[in-house]
Each structure stands twice: as structure tokens, then as C-alpha cells.
Phi, psi and omega in degrees: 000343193260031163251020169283318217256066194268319186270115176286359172230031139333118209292204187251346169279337149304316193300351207267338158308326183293286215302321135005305167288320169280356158238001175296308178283356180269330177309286209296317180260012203005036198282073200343285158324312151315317192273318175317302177331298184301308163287355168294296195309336209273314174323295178308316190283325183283345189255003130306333180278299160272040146080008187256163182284338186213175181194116200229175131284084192283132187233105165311118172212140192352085152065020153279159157246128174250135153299109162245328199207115194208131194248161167207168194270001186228158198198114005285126197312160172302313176266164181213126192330177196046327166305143208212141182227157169285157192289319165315332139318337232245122156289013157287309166309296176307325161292336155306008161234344171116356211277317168246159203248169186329282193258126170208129224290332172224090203294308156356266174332326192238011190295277211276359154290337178291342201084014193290170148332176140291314206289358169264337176243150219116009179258139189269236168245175234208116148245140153195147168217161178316130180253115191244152139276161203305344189262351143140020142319085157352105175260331228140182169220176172270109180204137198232130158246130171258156171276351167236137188309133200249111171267346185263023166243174176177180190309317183321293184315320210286297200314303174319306166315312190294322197289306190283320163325314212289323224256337177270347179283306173260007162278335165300336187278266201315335179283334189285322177112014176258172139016101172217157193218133215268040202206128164293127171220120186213000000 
């Protein structure tokens, strides 16, 4: 799978074809297992593009964030499926309100104006966005981190992310049984 994403200067508007590919047969085949694959892949390739040390799938659950799905560039990743921080803790949550933005290149630096943990500093840099299902249902989010400050990240990527959250929304809708629908929209 990892010649879908092969041009590192690949607008963001390429991507929504790729990732199409990788999920247009898990969609189609509604194949438990397959979509899990698939969204492994789809991890891996997008936390390889961008350059980060981990890239997961987070799920808001009674005021938590859970880790369900993480590629990391190391093994065993820092996180692990099930591990869990309250959402109030979280830099997910704050980017779900608004408090903070998708991307931010040293988390170090804004840790403690922000209200963060201790267990955030020594974090480089930080992406993530909101993962809805197509009818505007919150599963939860997307987010990646590096241990080094990412100068090399920047909006394009947020735009890139947003395309694999959409695409990671429908393969979770299709492992669940709803509805889903193959066309990017956001």
C-alpha cells in the first residue's frame, strides 16, 4: 500500500483519490478484518509522509479519549489500543473546542499555558483532527505526534489528515454497519 501515497509533494487534493484506494474494497467487502488492515495501512502511510513518531485513532468515550488504532515508528509504540487519558487532559479535546489549533509545531512551548500534563512535555510536535461520521457525529479524533519540534509540518498536512480522518470515519461506520458514503466531503 505504500506506493498510494509515493509523492512527498503531493498537493492535498491528490490524496483523496489515494486514500479511495485503500478503502474503497474494505468499504465494498464490508470485511472486519480488511477495514482494520486497512486502516493500519492507512496509518502507516500517512504517519510515514508526515514524518511522525506515532499516529492513532482516538475514541471519546464517557469523557475519555481511548486509544483504538496506532502505527508508530517504534515498537512497542508509547501508547497502546485501549489506554486511556480524560478528555479534559487531552490535546484532543482542545482541539475539539477550539481551545487550541490542528497543528502545533512544539507542544513543549505551549504545554503549560495551555493547561497540559506533565506526560506532554518533551513532545515535539502535534497534529490532529476531528474524526464525524458523514451525519455529523463526533467518533473521536486523529492525531500524530513527533518527539521533535516539526517545522516541517504545516496546513497542507492538516488538509491531508482531514482527507484520512474522513476515510478512517468510513471505514469505522462500515465495520459498525451504518451507511457509508465513498465520496470525500468535508
Amino acid at each position: 500500500m505504500r506506493t498510494i501515497f509515493d509523492s512527498e509533494s503531493e498537493n492535498p487534493e491528490g490524496w483523496e483519490t489515494r486514500i479511495a484506494a485503500i478503502t474503497a474494497d474494505a468499504v465494498a467487502n464490508a470485511d472486519a478484518g480488511l477495514i482494520e488492515r486497512c486502516i493500519g495501512s492507512l496509518l502507516r502511510v500517512v504517519r510515514e509522509q508526515l514524518n511522525l513518531e506515532v499516529l492513532f485513532v482516538g475514541e471519546f468515550v464517557n469523557a475519555n479519549r481511548v486509544f483504538r488504532h496506532i502505527d508508530s515508528k517504534t515498537a512497542p509504540a508509547i501508547v497502546q489500543p485501549g489506554q486511556f487519558h480524560p478528555l479534559d487532559e487531552t490535546i484532543c479535546q482542545r482541539i475539539i473546542d477550539g481551545r487550541m489549533d490542528c497543528l502545533v509545531p512544539d507542544i513543549t512551548r505551549v504545554r503549560i499555558a495551555n493547561g497540559l500534563p506533565d506526560y506532554y512535555d518533551g513532545m515535539g510536535a502535534h497534529i490532529g483532527v476531528p474524526v464525524r461520521f458523514t451525519d455529523g457525529t463526533l467518533y473521536g479524533v486523529l492525531c500524530g505526534f513527533s518527539f521533535e519540534p516539526g517545522a516541517d509540518l504545516e496546513e497542507r498536512d492538516v488538509k491531508r489528515l482531514e482527507m484520512a480522518a474522513d476515510a478512517i470515519a468510513q471505514l469505522l461506520a462500515q465495520a459498525e454497519g451504518h451507511e457509508v458514503r465513498l465520496s470525500h466531503t468535508r
